[in-house]
C-alpha positions in Angstrom: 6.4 -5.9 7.9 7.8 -9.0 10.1 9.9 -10.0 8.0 11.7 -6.8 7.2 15.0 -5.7 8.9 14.6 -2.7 10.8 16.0 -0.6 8.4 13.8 -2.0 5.6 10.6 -1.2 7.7 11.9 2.3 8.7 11.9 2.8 4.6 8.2 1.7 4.1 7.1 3.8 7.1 8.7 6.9 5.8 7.0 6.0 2.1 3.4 5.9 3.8 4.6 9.3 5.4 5.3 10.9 2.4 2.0 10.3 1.3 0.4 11.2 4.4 2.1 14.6 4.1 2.3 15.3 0.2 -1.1 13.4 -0.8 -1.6 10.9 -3.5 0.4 12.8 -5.7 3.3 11.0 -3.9 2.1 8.0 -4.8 0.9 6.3 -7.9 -2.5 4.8 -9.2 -3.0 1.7 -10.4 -6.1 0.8 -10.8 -9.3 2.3 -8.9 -8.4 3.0 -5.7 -5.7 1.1 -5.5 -2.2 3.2 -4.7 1.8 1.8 -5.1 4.4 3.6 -2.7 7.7 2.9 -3.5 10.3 2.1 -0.5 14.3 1.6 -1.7 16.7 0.4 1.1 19.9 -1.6 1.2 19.6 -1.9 -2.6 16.0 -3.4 -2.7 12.6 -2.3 -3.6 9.3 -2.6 -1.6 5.8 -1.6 -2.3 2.8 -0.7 -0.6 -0.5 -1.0 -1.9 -2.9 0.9 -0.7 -6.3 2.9 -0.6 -7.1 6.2 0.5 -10.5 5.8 3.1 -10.3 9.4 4.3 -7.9 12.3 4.3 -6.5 10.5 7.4 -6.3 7.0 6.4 -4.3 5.0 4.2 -5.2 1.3 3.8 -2.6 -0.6 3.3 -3.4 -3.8 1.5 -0.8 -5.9 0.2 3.1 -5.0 0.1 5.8 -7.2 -1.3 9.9 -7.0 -2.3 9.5 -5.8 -5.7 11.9 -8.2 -8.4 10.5 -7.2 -12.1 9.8 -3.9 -13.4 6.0 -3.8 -13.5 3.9 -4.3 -10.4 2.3 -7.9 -10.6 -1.3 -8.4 -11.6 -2.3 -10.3 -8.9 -1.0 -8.5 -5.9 -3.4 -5.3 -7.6 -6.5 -8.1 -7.7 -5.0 -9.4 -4.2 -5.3 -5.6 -3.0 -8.9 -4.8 -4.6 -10.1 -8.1 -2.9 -8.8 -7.1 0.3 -10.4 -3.7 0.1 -13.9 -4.9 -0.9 -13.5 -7.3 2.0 -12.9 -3.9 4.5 -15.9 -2.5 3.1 -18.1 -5.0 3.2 -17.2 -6.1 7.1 -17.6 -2.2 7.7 -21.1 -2.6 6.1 -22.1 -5.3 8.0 -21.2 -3.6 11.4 -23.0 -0.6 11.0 -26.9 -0.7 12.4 
């Protein structure tokens, strides 16, 4: 999200909002419980990928300017690593 122009961030925010509101059904599955919002601004596309952890809280795990027309392999491994990694340090914290 640094890196995007204001505008470009103001697109990803309302994607994660439309899923917030409207439910997974706004977005679409991947693999698991791994989720892809779409974001279009100023001609380009971004996605999210996510996980749902409760009906309050999106994860999100990796997003990226997307260039080709299917969603790279390893940004989807990148994203179930990431989770795993979440669930595990939440593991570890509990007593």
């Amino acid at each position: 999200m640094d890196g995007l122009t204001d505008e470009q961030a103001a697109a990803v925010v309302a994607a994660m909002k439309d899923v917030t509101q409207h439910g997974l059904a706004a977005a679409r599955h991947l693999r698991g419980e791994v989720y892809e919002v779409r974001a279009e601004v100023e001609r380009q596309a971004f996605r999210i990928l996510f996980a749902r952890e409760t009906t309050f809280i999106l994860l999100s795990l990796s997003g990226f300017r997307k260039k080709r027309a299917k969603t790279p392999p390893d940004e989807i491994v990148l994203a179930e690593s990431r989770l795993a990694e979440w669930r595990r340090r939440g593991r570890a914290r509990m007593p």
